[in-house]
N, C-alpha and C positions, 0 to 999 in steps of 0.2 A: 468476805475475804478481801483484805486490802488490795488495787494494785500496783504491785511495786513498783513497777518502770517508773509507773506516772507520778507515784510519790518521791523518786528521784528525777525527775524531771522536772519538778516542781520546786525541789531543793536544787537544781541548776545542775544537778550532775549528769551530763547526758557524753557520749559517745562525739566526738568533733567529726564533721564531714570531710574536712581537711588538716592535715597535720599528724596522721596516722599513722604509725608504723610498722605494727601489725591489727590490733583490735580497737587500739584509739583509747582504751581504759585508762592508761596509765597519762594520757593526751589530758582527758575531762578529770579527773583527778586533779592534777596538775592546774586545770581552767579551774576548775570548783575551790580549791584553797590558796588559788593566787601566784601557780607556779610556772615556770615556762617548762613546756613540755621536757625537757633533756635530763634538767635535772629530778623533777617528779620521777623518773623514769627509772633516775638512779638511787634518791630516797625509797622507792617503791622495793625495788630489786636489797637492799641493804635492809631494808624493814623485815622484810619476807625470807632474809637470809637466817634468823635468829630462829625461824622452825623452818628447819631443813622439806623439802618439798608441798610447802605450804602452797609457793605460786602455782603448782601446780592446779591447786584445786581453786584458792582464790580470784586467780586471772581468770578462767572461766568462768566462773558462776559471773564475775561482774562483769564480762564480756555480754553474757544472756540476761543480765538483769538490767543493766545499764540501756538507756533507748536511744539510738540513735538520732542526732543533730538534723532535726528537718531541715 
């Protein structure tokens, strides 16, 4: 069984130690395709808007899946 943290970890998507504003998700998103945190934040929220309570389930799993920035 693969693990997944580390295979996102290794694709650079990890969780920032700083710059966080609640889970840091939408932070390393943002790091990982070259965006500054604010706006990622708000492409994310407008992406996730087209299936209504999506973020709900989304944010989290990639909250738990995503590894935090040693």
């Amino acid at each position: 069984m693969p693990d997944i943290p580390a295979s996102l970890a290794r694709d650079g998507l990890v969780r920032p130690r700083y710059g966080r504003v609640l889970g840091g998700v939408c932070a390393g998103l943002g790091r990982r395709f070259g965006l500054d945190p604010w706006p990622a934040r708000l492409l994310f929220v407008l992406v996730l808007m087209l299936v209504p309570g999506s973020q709900l389930i989304v944010y989290p799993i990639l909250w738990i899946l995503m590894p935090s920035e040693d």
